[in-house]
Residue frames as a rotation matrix with the C-alpha (Angstrom) as fourth column:
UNK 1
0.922 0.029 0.386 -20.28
0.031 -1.000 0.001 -0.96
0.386 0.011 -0.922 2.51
UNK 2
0.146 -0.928 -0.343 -16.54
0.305 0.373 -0.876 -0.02
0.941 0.023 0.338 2.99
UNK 3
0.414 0.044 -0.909 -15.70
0.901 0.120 0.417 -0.26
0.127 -0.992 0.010 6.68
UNK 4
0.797 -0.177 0.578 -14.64
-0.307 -0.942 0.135 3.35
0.521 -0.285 -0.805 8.13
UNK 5
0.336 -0.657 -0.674 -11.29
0.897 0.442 0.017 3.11
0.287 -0.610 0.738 9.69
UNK 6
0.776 -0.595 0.210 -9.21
-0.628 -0.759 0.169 5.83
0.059 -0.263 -0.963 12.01
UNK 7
0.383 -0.912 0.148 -5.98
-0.838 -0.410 -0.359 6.58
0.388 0.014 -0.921 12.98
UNK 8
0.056 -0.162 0.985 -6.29
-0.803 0.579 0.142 3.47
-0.593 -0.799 -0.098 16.09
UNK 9
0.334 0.496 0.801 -7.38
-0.064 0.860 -0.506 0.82
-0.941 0.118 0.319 13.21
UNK 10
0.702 -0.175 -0.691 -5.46
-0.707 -0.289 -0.645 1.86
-0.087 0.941 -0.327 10.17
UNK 11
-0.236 -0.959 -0.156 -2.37
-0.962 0.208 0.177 -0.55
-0.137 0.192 -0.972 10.64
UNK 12
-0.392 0.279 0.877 -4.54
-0.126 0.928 -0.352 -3.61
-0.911 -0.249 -0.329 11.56
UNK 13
0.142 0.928 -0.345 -6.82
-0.177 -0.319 -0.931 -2.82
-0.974 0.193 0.119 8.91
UNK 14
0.970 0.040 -0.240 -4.97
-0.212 -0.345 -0.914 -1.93
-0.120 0.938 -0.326 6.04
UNK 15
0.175 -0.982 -0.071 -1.42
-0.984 -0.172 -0.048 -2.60
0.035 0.078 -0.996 6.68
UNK 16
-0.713 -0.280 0.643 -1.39
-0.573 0.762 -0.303 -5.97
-0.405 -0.584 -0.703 8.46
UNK 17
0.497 0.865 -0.068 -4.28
-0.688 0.345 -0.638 -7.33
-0.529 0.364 0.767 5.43
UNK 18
-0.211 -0.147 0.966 -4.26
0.360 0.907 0.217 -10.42
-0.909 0.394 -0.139 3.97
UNK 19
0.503 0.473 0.723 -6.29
0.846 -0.099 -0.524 -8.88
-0.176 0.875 -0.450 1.13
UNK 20
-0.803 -0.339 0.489 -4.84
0.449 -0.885 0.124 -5.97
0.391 0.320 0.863 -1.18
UNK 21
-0.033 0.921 -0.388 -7.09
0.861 -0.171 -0.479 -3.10
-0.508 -0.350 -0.787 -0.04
UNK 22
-0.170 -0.055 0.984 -8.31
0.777 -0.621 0.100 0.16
0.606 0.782 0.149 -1.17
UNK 23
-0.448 0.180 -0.876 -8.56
0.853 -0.207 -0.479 3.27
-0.267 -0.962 -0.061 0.89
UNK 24
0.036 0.445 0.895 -10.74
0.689 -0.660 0.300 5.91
0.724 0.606 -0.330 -0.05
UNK 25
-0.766 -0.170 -0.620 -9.35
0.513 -0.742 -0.431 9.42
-0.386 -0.649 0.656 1.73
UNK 26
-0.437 0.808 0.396 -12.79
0.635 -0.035 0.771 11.40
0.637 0.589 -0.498 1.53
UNK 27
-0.935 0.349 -0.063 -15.36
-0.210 -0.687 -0.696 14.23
-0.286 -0.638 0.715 3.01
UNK 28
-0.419 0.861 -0.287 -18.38
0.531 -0.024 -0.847 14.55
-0.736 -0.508 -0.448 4.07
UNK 29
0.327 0.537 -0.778 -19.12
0.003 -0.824 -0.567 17.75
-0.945 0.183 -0.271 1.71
UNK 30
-0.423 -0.590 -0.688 -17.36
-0.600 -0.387 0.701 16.75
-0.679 0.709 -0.190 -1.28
UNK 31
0.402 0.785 -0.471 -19.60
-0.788 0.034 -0.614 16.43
-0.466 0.618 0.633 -4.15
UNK 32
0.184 -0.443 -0.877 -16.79
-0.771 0.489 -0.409 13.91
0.610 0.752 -0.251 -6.04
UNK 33
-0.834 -0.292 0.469 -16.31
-0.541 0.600 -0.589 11.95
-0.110 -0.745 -0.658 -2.95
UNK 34
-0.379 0.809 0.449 -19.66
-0.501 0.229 -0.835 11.29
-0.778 -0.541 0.319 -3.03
UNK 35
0.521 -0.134 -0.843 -19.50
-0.826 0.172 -0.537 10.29
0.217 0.976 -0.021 -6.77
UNK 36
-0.785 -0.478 -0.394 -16.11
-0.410 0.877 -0.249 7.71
0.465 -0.034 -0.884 -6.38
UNK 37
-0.735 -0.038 0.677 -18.30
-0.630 0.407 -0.661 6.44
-0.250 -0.913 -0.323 -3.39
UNK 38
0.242 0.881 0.407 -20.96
-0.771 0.429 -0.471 5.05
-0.589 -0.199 0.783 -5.29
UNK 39
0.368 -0.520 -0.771 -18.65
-0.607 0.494 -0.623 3.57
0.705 0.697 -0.134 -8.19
UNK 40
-0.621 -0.666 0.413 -16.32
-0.745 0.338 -0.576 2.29
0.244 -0.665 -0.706 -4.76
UNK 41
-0.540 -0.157 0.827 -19.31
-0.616 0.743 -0.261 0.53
-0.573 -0.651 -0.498 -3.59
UNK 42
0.950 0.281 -0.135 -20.71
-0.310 0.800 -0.514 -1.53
-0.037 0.530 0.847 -7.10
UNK 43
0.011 -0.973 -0.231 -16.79
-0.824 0.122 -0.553 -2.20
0.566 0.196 -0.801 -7.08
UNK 44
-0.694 -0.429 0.578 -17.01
-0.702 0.580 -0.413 -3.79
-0.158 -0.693 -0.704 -3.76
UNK 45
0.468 0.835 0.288 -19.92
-0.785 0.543 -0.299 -5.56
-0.406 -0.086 0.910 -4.74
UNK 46
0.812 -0.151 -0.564 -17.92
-0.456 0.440 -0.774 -7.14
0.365 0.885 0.289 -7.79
UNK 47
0.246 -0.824 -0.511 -14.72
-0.166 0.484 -0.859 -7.54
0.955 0.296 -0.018 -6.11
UNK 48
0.529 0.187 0.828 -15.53
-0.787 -0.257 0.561 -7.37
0.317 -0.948 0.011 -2.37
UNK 49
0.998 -0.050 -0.023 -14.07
0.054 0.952 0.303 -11.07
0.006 -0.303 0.953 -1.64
UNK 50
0.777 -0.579 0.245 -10.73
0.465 0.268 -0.844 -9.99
0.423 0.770 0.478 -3.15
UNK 51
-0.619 -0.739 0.266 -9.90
0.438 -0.606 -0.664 -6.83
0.652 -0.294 0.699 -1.99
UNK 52
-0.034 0.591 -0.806 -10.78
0.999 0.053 -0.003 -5.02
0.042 -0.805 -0.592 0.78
UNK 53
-0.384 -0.157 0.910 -11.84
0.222 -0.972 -0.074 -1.43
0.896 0.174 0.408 0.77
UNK 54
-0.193 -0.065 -0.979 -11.76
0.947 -0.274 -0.169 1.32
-0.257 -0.960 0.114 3.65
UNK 55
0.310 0.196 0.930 -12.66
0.708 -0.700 -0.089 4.68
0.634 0.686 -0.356 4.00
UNK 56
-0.493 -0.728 -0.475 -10.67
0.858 -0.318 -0.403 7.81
0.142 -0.607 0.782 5.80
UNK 57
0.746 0.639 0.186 -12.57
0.664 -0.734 -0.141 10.55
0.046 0.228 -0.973 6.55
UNK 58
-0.436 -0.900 0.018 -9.52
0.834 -0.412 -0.367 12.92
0.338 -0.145 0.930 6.10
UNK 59
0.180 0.142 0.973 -11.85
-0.754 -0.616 0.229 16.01
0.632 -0.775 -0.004 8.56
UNK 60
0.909 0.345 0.233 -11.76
-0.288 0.119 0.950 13.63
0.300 -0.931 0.208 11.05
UNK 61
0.663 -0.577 0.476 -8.10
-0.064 0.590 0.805 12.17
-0.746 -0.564 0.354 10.50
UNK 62
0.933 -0.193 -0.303 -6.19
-0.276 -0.926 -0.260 14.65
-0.230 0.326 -0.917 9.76
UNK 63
0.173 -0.918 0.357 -3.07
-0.808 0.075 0.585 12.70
-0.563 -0.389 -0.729 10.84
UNK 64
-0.117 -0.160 0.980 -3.46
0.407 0.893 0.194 9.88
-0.906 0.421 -0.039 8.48
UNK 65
0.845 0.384 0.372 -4.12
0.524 -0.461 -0.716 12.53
-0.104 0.800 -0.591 5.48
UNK 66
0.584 -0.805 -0.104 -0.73
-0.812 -0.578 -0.084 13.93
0.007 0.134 -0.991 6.50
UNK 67
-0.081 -0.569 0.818 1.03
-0.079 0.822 0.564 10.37
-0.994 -0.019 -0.112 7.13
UNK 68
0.142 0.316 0.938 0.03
0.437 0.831 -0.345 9.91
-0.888 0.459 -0.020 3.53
UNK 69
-0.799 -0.550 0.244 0.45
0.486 -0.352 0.800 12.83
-0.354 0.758 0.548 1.86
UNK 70
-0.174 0.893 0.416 -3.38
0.962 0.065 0.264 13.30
0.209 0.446 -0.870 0.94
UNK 71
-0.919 -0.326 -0.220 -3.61
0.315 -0.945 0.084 17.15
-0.236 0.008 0.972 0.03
UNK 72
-0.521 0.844 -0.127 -7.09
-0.805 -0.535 -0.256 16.62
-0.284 -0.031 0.958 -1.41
UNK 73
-0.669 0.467 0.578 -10.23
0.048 0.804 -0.593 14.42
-0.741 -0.369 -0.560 -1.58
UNK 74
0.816 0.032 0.577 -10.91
-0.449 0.665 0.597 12.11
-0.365 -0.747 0.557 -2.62
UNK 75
0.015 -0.870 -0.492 -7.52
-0.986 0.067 -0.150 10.68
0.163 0.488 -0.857 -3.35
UNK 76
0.845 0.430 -0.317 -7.36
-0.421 0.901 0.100 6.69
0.329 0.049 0.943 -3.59
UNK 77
-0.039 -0.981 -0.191 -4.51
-0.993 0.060 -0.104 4.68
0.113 0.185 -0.976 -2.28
UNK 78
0.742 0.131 -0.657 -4.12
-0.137 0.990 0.043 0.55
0.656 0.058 0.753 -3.49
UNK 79
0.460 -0.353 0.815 -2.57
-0.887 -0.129 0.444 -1.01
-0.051 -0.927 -0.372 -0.87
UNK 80
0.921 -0.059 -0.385 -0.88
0.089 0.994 0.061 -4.84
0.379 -0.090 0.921 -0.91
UNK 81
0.132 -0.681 -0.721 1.22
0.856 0.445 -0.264 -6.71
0.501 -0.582 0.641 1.63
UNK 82
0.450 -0.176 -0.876 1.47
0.685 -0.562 0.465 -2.91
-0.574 -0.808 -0.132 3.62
UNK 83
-0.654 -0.756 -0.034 3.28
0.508 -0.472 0.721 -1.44
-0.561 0.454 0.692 0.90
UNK 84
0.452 0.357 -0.818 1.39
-0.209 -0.849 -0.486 1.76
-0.867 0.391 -0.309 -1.15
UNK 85
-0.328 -0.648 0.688 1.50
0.679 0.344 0.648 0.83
-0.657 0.680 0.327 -4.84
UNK 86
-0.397 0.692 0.603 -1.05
0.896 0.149 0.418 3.00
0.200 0.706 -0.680 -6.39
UNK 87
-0.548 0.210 -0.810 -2.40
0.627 -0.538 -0.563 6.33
-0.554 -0.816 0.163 -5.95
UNK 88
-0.503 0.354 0.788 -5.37
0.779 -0.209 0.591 8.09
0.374 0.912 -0.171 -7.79
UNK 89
-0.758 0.134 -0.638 -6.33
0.399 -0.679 -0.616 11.25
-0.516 -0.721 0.461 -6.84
UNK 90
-0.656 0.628 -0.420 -9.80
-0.750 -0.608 0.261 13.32
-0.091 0.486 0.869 -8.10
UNK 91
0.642 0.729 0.237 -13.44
-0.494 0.630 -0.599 11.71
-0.586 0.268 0.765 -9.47
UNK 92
-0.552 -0.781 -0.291 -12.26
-0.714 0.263 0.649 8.43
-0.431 0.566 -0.703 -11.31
UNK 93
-0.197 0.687 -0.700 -13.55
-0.964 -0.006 0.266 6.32
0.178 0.727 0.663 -13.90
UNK 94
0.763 0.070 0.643 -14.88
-0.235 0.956 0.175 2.80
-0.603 -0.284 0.746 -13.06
UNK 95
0.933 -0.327 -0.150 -12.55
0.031 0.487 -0.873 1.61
0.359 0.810 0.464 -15.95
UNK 96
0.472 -0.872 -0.127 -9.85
-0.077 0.103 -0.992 2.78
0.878 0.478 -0.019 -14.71
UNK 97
0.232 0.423 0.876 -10.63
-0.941 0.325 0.092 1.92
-0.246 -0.846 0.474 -11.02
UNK 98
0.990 0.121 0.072 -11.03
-0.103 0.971 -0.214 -1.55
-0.096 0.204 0.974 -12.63
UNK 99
0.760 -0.528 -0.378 -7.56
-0.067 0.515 -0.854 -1.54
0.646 0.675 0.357 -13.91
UNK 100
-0.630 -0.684 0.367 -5.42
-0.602 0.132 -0.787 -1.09
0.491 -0.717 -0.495 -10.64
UNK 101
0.507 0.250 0.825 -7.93
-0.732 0.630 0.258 -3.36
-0.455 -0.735 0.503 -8.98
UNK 102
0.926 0.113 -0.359 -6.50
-0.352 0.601 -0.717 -5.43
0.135 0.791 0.597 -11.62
UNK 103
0.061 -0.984 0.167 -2.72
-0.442 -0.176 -0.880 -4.81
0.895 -0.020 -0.445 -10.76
UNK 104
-0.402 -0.588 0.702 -3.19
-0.832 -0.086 -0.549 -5.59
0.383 -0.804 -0.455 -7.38
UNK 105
0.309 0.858 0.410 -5.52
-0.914 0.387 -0.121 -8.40
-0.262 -0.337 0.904 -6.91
């Protein structure tokens, strides 16, 4: 399951990773969030060793939804070496999920 992270644990986490990661900005109440999330976690099942995935709750951390830009949920962002290559915003298909894990891995 993908580790919650805040505002205190985002740089360690997700910047400062060895692995590319994935961050899933998400609610509680949002019917697509809940959707990506179950694709997110047969993903991690498949590629869990590789890449590492996180989730933001963007009600609770608000300030890392504005550091980022994240206007609405759930909005992916691929992460490697600290740098923000990727960004996929709305319900997305596993396929095409698959294909930026691809890019960055």
């Amino acid at each position: 399951m993908a580790l919650r992270i805040r505002e205190e644990n985002f740089d360690e986490e997700v910047l400062k990773s060895k692995l590319p990661v994935i961050v899933d900005f998400y609610s509680d109440s949002c019917m697509p969030c809940r959707q990506l999330g179950v694709t997110l976690s047969e993903l991690e099942e498949d590629y869990g060793d590789r890449i590492k995935f996180v989730k933001v709750n963007v009600n609770f951390d608000i300030s890392l939804a504005e550091r980022y830009g994240v206007m609405a949920s759930p909005t992916l962002l691929f992460f490697k070496e600290g740098i923000e290559l990727h960004r996929l915003k709305g319900l997305t298909k596993k396929e095409v999920l698959i294909e930026h894990i691809e890019k960055i891995k």
